[in-house]
N, C-alpha and C positions, 0 to 999 in steps of 0.2 A: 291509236296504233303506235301511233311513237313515243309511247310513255310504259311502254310494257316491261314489268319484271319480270324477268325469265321465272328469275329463282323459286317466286311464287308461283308460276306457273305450273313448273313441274313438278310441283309440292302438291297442287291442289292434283293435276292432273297423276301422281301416282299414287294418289289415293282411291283414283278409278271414278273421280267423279270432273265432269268439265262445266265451267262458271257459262249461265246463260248467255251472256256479250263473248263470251272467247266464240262463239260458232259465227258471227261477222268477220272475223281476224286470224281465226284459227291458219288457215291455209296460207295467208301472210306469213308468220310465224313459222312456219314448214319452208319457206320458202326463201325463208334467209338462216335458217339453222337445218341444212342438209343434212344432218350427222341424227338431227331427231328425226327428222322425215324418215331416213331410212327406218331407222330404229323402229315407229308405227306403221311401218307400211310391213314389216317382220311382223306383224302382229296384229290385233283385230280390227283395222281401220281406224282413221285420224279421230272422230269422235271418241271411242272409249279404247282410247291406249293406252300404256303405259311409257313415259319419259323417265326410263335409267340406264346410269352409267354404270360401272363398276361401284360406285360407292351406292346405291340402292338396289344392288342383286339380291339384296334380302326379300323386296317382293317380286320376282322375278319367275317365270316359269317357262320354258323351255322342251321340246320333245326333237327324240332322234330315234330314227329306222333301228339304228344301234350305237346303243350307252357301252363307254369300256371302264368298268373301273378298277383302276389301278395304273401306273405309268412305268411297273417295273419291265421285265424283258418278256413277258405276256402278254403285259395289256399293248405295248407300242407293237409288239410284232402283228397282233389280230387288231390292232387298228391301221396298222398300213394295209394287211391281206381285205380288210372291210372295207376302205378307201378303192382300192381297184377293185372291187367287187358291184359297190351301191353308190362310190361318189362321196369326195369327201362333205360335202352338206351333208350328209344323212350321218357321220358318226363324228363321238365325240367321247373326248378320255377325260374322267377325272382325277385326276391328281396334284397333290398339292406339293411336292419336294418340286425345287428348283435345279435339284443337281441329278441325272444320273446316271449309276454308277455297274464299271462290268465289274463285277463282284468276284468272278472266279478268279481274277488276278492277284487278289489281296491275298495268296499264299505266297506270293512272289515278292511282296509289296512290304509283308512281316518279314520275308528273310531278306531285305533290302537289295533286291536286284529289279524292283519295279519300283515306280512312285507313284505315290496315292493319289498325285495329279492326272498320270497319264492314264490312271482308271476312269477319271470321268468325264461328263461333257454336260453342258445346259442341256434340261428338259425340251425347252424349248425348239433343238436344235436336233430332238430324235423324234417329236410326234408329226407324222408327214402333213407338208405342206396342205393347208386347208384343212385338216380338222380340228376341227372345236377343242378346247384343252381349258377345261373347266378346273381354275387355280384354288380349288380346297379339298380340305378331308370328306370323306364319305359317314353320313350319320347316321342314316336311317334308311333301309333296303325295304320297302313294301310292294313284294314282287306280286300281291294278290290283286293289287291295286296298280303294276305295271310304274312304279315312280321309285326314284329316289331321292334322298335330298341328304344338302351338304351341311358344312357346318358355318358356309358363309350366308343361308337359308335359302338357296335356292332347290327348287324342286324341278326335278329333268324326271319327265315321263319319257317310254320309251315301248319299242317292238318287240325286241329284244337287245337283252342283257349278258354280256360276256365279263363274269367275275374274276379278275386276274390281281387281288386283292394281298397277295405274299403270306408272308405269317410275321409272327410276333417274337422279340429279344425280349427276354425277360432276364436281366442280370438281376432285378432287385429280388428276386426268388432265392438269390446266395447271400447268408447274412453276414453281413460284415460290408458287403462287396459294395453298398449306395451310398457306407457312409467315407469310403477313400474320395479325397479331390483328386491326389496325383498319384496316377497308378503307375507313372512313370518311377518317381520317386521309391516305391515299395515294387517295382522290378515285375510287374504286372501286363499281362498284355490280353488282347484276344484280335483273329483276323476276320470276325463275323461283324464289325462296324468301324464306319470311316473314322468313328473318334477314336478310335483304340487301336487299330490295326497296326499305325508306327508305331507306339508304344511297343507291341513287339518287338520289333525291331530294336526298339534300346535299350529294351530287356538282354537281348540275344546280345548285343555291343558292350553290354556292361555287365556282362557274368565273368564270373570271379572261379568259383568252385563250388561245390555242393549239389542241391538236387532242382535238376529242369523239370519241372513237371506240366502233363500236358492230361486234361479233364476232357471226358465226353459226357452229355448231360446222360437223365434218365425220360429224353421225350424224342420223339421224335425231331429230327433237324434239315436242316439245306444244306446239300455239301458234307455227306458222314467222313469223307475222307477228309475233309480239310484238317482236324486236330490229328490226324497219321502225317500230313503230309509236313506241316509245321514242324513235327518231332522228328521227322528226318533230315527235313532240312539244318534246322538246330547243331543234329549230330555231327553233319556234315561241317559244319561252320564253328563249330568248336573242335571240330579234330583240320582245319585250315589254320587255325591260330594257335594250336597248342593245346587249347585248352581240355579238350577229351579225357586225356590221364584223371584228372579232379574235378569230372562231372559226370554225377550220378543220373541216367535219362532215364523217367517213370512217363508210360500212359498209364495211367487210372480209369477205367472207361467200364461205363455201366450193361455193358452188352455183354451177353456171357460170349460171344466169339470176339475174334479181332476184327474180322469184317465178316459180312453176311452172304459173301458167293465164295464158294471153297476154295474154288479155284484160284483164288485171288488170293486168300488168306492161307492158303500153303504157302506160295511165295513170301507172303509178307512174315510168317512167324522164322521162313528160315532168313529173312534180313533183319529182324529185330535181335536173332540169335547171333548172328555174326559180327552183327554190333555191339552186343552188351546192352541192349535197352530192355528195363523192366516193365512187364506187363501184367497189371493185373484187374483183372475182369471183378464186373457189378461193384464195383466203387462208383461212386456217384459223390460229387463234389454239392457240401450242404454249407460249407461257410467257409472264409477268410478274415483270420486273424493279423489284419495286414503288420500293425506294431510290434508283432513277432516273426515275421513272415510263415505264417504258419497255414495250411491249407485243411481242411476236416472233410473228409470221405468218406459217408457213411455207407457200410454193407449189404446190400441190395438180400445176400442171401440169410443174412442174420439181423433180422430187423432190430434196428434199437445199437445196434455196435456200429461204433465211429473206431477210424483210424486219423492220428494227425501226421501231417506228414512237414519237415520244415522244408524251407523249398530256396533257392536262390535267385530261380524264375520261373514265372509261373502262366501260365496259356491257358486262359478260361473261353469254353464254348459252352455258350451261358444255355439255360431252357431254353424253347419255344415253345409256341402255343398261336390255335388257330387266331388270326384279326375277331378281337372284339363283335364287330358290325356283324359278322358274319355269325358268330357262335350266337349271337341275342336275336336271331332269326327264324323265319320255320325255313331256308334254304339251309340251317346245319343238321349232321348229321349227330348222334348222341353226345361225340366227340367236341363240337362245335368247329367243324371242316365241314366245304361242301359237297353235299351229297349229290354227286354226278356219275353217272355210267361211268364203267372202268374200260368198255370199250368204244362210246361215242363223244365221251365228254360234253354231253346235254344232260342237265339235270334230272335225277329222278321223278319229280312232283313236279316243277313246272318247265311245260317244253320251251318256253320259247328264254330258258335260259338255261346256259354256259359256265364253264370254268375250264381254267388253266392255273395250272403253275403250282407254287406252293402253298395255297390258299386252300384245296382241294383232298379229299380222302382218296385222292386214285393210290393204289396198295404198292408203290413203288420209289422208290428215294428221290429226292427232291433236290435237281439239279436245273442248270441251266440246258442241260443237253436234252433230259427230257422234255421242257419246254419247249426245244426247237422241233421235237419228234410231233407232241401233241397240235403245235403250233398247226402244222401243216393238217391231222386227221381231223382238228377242230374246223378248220376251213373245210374240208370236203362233207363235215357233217351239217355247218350253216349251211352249202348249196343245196342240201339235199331239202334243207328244211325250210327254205325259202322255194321251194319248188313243190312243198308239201310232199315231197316224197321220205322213205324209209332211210335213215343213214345205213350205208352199207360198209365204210370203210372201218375198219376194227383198228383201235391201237392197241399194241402188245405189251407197251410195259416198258419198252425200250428206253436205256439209260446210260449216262458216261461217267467215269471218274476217272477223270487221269489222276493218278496217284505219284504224287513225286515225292522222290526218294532220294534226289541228290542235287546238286546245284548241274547237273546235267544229264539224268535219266528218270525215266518215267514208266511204269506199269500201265498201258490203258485198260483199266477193267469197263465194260459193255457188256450188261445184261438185260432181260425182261422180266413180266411178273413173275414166271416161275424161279426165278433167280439163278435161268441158266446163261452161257455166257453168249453173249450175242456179237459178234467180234465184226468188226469193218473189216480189217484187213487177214488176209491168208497166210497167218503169221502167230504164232503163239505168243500173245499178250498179257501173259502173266509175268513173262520176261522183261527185265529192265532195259530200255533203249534209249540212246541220242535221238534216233528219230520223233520217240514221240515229245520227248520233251521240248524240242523243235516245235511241233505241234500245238504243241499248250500254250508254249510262250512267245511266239511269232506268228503263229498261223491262226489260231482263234481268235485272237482280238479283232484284227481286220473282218473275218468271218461274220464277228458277232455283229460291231457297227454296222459293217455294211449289207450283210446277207441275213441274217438273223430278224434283227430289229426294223431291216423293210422289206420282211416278210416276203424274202426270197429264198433261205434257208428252211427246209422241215426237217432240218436231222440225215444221216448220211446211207439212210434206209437204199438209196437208188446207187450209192457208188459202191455198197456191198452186194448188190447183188452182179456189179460190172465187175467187182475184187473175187467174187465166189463164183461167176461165172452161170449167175441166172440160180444156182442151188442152195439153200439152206445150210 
């Protein structure tokens, strides 16, 4: 008994077999290493456990009432609303970044009135106390068989599955774009990732003259306004230094409107007019010649014609496309998005799974507001479904863009699926204001840490109808 190797021990024992002499001594051994006892009493009793730590979660297997995966602003918010629901033992989030980040800020962050620090916090520090926070990528989704598994091999079966999985940057889609190291250097920026985002910013700091130019891809994106809101800010910050007179500002953007609620893009075509900024529609950004600063746009309406355009600085909002895991699925939809009701957010083919967020085919743009909207109808559709009954609450669609337009006014466009305007407040929000850009830049962030992300926020569904007075 007192010549015992652990090391072998646990060797022999996580390969699921135990040596005929360790059932004399066994319980000894338990009794002076508490950290393993726990660990098999978690698990099928002292004879045939498993002893692992982190460094063998490869044979590891694991089940929760409910799996979240993803640790962007979906998965933490439906894993704290799951936490007060079933108890944090029962759920648990997979994600593997250590950092995360409010993203909607990084418009503020590229015109350098925020910093890229004060966007994030530890993971660690947003999944609520007590749940599971399973530290890898997601590999393999086998929802027929109710499991998933990571890429550090652990396999998590589960009740249900709430997918909040985001979507995918795809820069290396632009050719030229994988082989720049310093995008600083060639005057390159974009505010759709934490590595690039300052680069904007010293883009905007080190322009000279010539032409700003600002790309919206040809795919679906998170945040459609963010490439409008950059190019106003832009304007705005070169007519603060001078520099305006000898700077030529192009959106390029593949959408045949400027934006897609009328309402909003009346406003916006008569501030692009009063500014002098050029707009021209179904251009689609297909390569950068960074050694000449030159950008290639091809014609969405005349296939096979490119435009080059030279630029002095340059704002790329690259492709997306659904997360891999999800599109090599049978949870995706043609598209490879998950196929989920557009008004319960449970999956169409298997009920006892979920989505949120950007990861998802719901027919509506892909912000953090609508997140906080779904946030809340996903939670009333899990009670119903945990009680076996029928979801009854509908989501409509509902979505935010604050559109900023200057280093201190803001447009809040608020719409649903039919892409009509859905407005909080009793006030025509087409209109540029101090208030809302107040809003955007002091009042959401607090919001989102603290109400948002512990699933106390569902979107501002209950204070418009106290703004409208109970009516529609």
């Amino acid at each position: 008994k007192e010549n015992i190797n652990m090391g072998k021990i646990t060797q022999t024992l996580d390969r699921g077999t135990l040596p005929r002499r360790a059932a004399s001594w066994n319980l000894t051994v338990m009794h002076r290493q508490p950290a393993l006892w726990r660990q098999c009493h978690r698990t099928a009793g002292i004879g045939v456990c498993r002893l692992h730590t982190s460094s063998s979660s490869a044979s590891s297997k694991e089940h929760y009432k409910v799996l979240v995966l993803g640790g962007g602003t979906g998965g933490i918010a439906m894993s704290a609303r799951m936490k007060r629901k079933l108890g944090a033992e029962n759920v648990a989030v997979v994600e593997t970044s250590e950092m995360h980040y409010y993203q909607p800020i990084w418009t503020l962050v590229g015109a350098g009135v925020k910093s890229v620090a004060s966007s994030g916090r530890p993971t660690a520090s947003v999944i609520p106390p007590g749940v599971k926070w399973v530290k890898s990528n997601v590999r393999e989704i086998d929802p027929d068989a109710n499991t998933v598994r990571t890429d550090n091999g652990m396999e998590i079966s589960y009740q249900y599955l709430i997918v909040a999985l985001g979507l995918q940057l795809h820069y290396e889609k632009i050719k030229g774009l994988p082989e720049i190291d310093d995008w600083e250097e060639f005057k390159i920026g974009s505010n759709y990732s934490v590595q690039t985002v300052e680069k904007t910013w010293s883009a905007l700091q080190n322009f000279k003259e010539g032409n700003a130019i600002f790309s919206f891809p040809n795919t679906p994106v998170k945040c459609a306004g963010a490439p409008q809101k950059i190019m106003y800010l832009t304007d705005a910050y070169l007519r603060k230094t001078g520099k305006r007179a000898t700077a030529n500002i192009v959106y390029n953007t593949s959408l045949p409107v400027l934006f897609g609620i009328k309402k909003y893009a009346d406003a916006l075509w008569e501030i692009v007019k009063n500014r002098d900024i050029q707009v021209n529609l179904r251009h689609n950004l297909v390569e950068v010649r960074a050694n000449k600063q030159e950008a290639v746009f091809e014609n969405l309406d005349n296939p096979g014609e490119t435009e080059v355009f030279e630029y002095e600085m340059l704002h790329v909002t690259p492709p997306m496309g659904p997360n891999p895991v999800i599109k090599g699925s049978s949870l995706a939809d043609e598209g490879g998005w998950l196929d989920v009701n557009k008004e319960t957010l449970q999956h169409n083919k298997y009920p006892n799974v979920f989505g949120i967020g950007d990861c998802t085919n719901l027919p509506t743009v892909k912000t953090a507001a609508a997140v906080a909207a779904q946030s809340s109808i996903l939670d009333r559709t899990i009670s119903k479904v945990l009680k076996n009954e029928k979801p009854d609450t509908k989501y409509d669609g509902y979505t935010s863009c604050p559109l900023v337009t200057s280093y201190s006014k803001v447009i809040l466009a608020e719409f649903d699926y039919s892409g009509q305007p859905l407005e909080t407040f009793p006030i025509d929000q087409s209109k540029e204001r101090w208030t809302m850009y107040h809003m955007k830049a002091d009042v959401m962030p607090p919001l989102y840490w603290h109400g948002l992300l512990k699933g106390f926020w569902g979107g501002p569904g209950p204070i418009r109808k106290i703004m409208h007075l109970g009516m529609k």
